[in-house]
C-alpha positions in Angstrom: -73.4 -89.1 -21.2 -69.9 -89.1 -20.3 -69.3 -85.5 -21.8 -71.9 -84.1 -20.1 -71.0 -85.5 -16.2 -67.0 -84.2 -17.3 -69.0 -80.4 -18.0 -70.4 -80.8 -14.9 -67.7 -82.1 -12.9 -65.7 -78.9 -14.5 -68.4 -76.3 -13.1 -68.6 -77.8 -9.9 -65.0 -77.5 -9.6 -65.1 -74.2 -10.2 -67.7 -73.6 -8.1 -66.6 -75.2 -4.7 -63.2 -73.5 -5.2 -60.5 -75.2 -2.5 -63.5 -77.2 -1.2 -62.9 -79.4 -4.5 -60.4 -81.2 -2.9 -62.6 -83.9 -1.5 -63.6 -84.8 -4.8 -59.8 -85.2 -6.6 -60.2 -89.0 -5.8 -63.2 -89.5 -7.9 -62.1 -87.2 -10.3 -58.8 -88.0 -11.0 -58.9 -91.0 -12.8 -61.9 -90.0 -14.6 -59.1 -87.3 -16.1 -56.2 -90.1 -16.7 -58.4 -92.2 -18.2 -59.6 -89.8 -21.0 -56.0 -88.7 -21.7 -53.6 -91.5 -21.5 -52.6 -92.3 -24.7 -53.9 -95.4 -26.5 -57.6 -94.6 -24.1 -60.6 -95.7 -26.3 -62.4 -92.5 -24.6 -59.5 -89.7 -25.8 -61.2 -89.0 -29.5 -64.5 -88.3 -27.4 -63.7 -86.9 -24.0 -60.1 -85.3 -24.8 -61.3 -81.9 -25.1 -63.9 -82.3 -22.2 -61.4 -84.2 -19.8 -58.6 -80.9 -20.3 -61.0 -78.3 -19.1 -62.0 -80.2 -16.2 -58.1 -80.7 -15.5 -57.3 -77.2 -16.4 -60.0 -76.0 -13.4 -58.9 -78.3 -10.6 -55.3 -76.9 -11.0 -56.4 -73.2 -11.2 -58.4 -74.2 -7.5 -56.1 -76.0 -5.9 -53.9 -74.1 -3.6 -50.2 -74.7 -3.9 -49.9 -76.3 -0.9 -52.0 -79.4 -1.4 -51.2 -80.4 -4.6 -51.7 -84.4 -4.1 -49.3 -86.7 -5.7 -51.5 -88.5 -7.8 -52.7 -84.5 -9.4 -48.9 -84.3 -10.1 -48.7 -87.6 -11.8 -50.8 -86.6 -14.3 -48.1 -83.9 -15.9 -46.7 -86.4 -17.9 -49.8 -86.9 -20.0 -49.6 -83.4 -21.1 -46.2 -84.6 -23.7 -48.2 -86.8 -25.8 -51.1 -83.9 -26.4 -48.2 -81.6 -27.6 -47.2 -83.9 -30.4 -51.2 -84.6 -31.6 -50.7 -81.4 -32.3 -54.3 -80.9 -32.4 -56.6 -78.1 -31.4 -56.6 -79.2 -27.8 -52.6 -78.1 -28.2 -53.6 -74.5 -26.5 -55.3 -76.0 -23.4 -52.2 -78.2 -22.9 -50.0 -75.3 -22.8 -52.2 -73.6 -20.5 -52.6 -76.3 -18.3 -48.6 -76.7 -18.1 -48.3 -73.8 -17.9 -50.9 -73.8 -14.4 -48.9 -76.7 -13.4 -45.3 -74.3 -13.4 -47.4 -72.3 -11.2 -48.8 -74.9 -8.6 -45.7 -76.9 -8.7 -42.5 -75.5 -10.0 -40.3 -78.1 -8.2 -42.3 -81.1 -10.0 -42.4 -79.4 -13.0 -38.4 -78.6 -13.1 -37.5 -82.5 -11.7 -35.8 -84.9 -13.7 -36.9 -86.3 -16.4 -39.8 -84.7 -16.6 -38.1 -81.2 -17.4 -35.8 -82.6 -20.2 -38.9 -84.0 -21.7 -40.6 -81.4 -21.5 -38.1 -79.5 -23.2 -37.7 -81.8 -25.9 -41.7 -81.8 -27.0 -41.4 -77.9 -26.8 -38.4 -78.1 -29.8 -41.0 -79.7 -31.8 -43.1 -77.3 -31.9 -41.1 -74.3 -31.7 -41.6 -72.5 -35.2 -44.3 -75.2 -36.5 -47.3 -72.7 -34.8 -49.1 -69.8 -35.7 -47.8 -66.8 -33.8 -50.4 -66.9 -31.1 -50.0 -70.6 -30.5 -45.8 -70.2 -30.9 -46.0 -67.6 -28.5 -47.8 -70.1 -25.9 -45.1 -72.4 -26.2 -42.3 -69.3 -25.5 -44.2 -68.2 -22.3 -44.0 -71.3 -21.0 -40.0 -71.4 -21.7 -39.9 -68.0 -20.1 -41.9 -69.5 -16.9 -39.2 -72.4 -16.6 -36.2 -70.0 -16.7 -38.0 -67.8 -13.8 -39.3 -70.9 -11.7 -35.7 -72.0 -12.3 -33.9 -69.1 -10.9 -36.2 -68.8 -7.6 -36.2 -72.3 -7.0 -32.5 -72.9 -7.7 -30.7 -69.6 -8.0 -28.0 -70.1 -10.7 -27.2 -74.1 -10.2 -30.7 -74.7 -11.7 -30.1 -72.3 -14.1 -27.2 -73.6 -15.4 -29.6 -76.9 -15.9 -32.4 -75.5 -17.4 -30.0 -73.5 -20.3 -28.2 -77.0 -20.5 -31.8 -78.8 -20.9 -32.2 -76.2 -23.1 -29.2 -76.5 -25.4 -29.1 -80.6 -25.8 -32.6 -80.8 -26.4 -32.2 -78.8 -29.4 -34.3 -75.8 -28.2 -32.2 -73.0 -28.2 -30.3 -74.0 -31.3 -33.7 -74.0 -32.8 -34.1 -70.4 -31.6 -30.8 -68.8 -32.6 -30.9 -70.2 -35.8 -34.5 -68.7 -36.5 -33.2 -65.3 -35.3 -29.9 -65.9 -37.6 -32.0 -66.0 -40.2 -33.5 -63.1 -39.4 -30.6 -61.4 -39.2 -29.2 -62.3 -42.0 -32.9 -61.1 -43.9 -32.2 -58.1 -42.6 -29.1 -57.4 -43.8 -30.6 -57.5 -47.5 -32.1 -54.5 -49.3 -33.4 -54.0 -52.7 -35.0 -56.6 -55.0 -32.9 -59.1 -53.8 -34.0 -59.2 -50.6 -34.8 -62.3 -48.5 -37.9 -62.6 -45.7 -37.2 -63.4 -42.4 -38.1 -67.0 -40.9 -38.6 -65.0 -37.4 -40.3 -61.9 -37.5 -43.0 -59.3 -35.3 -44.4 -60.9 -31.9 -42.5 -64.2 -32.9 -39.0 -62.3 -32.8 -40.2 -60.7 -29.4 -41.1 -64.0 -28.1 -37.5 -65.7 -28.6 -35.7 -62.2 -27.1 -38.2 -62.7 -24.1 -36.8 -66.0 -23.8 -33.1 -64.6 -24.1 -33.6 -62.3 -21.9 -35.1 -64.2 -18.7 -31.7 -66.3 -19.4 -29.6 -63.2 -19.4 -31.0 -61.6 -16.2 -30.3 -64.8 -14.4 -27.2 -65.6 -15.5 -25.0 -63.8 -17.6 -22.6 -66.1 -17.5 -24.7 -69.1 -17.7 -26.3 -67.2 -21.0 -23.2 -66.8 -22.8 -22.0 -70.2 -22.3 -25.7 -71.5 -23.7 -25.7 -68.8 -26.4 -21.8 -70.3 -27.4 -23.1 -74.1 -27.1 -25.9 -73.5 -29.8 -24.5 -70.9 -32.2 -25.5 -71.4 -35.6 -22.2 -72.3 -38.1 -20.3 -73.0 -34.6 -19.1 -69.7 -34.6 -17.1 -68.0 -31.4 -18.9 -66.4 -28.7 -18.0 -62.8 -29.8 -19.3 -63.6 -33.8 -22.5 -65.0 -32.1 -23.1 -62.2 -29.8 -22.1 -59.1 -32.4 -24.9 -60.3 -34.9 -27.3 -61.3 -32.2 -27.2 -58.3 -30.6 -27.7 -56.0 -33.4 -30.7 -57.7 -34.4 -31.5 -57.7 -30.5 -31.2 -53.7 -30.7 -32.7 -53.0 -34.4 -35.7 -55.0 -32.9 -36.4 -53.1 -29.6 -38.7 -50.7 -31.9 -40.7 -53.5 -32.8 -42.0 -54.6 -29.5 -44.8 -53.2 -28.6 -45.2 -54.3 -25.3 -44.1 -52.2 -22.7 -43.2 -54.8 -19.8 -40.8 -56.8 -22.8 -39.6 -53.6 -23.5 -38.3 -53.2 -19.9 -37.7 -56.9 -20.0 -35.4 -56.3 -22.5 -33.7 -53.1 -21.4 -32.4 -54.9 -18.2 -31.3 -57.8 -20.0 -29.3 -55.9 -22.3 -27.6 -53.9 -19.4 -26.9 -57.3 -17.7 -24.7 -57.8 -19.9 -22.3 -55.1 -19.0 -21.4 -57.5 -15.9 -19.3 -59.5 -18.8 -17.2 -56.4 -19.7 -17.1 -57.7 -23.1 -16.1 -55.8 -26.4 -19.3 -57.2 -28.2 -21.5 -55.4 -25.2 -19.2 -52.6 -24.9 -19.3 -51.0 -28.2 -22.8 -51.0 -28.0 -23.2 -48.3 -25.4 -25.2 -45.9 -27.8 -27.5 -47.8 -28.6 -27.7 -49.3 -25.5 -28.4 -45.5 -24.0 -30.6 -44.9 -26.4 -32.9 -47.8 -25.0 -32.2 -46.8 -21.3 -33.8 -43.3 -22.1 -36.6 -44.4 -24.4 -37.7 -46.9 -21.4 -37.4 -44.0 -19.0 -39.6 -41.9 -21.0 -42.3 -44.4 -20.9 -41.8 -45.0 -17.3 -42.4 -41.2 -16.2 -45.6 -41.6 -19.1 -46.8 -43.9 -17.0 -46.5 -42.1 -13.8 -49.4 -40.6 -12.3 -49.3 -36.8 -11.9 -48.7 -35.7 -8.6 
């Protein structure tokens, strides 16, 4: 009985759009009773209890998001580590909550923590799942920068580096790199690899185009072996470059082209005495740019 007045609850939502406001009392602690953790209900009304959550933030408008529809965020921690199949609708419901309220999302603690059940996962998914959890990343970094400009930033690529996240990632594409440096019979398979690799450079990249700067100290703080800045940034930016052919999107190929010219900012050898291949990029973006033009 209880499933079935959460499936209508969820379609009524839906249905009354912004009018569904008046009913965020009643519905509320239906939702925070089905997810806190410990609940007697969660085994049976889990599943149920997210899609009704996930449709009251998709029709709430940005500017009434109540307090106690805010409080809720929290909840969404302990789902990530069940690490069940209601992990997707999590993401996609913090995801919706970066959206409706970037300043709660990005407030302390609740962005640290965040951050922290994110390393967890990071690497433990399939691709599509994995991928899920590196949008949302990417969605911090940009509701970062136009929230904060470069102080918050600074925070988010410190968040990131002491909870363990972006360690996690340069040593996956390390690994990579190294993998790729191997030929023949002897040689080893990538941890990171395809729309996984793309995912981490997307990631890199929303860092870089904020903050250069702020990037390279981050990138310094979590390289693998503790090696120097310039060690860090020759290796990963040849596997940066040898991957742009494998990215088969065309707004992360853009993505990834501004980044990389970002970094000429720095003036730095290990950005430098990449030019070709960094022109080689600029005019294989441009190409698909005037592809996608329309004909006048």
């Amino acid at each position: 009985m209880k499933q079935a007045i959460l499936t209508i609850l969820a379609r009524l939502v839906t249905a009354m759009k912004a009018d569904s406001l008046a009913f965020h009392p009643l519905v509320l602690p239906i939702i925070k009773g089905a997810i806190e953790p410990g609940s007697e209900t969660q085994v049976y009304l889990l599943e149920d209890a997210l899609d009704l959550w996930a449709n009251i933030i998709a029709q709430t408008p940005s500017n009434a998001a109540s307090q106690d529809l805010l409080s809720l965020a929290p909840y969404l921690l302990p789902i990530f580590e069940l690490g069940s199949e209601n992990l997707r609708k999590a993401l996609e419901i913090a995801d919706s909550y970066l959206l409706l309220a970037p300043s709660h999302m990005l407030s302390e603690p609740l962005r640290p923590s965040l951050f922290t059940s994110l390393t967890s996962l990071i690497g433990q998914l399939r691709p599509d799942a994995n991928g899920l959890v590196c949008n949302l990343v990417e969605a911090t970094v940009r509701a970062a920068e136009h929230l904060g400009s470069e102080p918050a930033v600074e925070q988010t690529a410190s968040d990131l580096v002491s909870t363990g996240f972006l360690p996690a990632l340069l040593t996956g594409l390390h690994g990579s790199w190294k993998a790729h440096c191997t030929t023949g019979p002897r040689a080893l398979d990538p941890p990171v690899d395809g729309i996984v690799e793309t995912d981490y450079f997307s990631i890199l990249a929303r860092l870089a185009i904020a903050s250069p700067n702020t990037f390279c100290q981050a990138v310094q703080a979590s390289a693998p072996e503790q090696a120097d800045l310039n060690t860090t940034m020759t290796w990963l930016l040849e596997e940066w470059f040898s991957h742009f052919e494998n990215i088969g999107d065309p707004s992360r190929r853009k993505l990834t082209a501004l980044a990389l010219t970002k970094f000429l900012e720095t003036s730095q050898p290990w950005i430098l005495q990449s030019l070709q291949s960094l022109m080689t990029i600029w005019t294989d973006v441009v190409v698909e740019l005037r592809e996608d033009a329309p004909d006048v």
